[in-house]
C-alpha positions in Angstrom: 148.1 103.6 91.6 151.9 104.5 90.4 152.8 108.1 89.6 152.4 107.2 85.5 149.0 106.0 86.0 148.0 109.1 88.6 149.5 111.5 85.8 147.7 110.2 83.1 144.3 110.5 84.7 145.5 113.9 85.4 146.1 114.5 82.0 142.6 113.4 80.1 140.7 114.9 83.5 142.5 118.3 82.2 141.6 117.7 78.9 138.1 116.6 78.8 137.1 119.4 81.1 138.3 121.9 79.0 137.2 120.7 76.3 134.2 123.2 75.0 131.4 122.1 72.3 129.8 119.9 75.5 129.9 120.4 78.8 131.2 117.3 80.4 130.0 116.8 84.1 133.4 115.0 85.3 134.6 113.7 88.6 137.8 112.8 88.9 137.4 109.9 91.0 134.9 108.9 88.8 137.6 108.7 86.1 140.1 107.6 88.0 137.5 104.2 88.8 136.9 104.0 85.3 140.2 103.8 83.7 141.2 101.2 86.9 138.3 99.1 85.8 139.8 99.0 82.3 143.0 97.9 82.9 142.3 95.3 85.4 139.6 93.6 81.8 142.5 93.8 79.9 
């Protein structure tokens, strides 16, 4: 993963763990997987 990519995973991880009306059970590999797995569909 280039250092864009990495920082923008770092960026909505930061952001949808603090975000506070829901509690969010996050991993961030678990993101990281995710957003990989939609930009290899596109």
């Amino acid at each position: 993963m280039n250092p864009k990519s990495e920082h923008l995973v770092d960026l909505i991880f930061k952001k949808l763990k603090n975000y506070k009306n829901k509690k969010i059970f996050l991993e961030k590999e678990n993101l990281n997987k995710f957003i990989l797995s939609l930009f290899k569909e596109s």
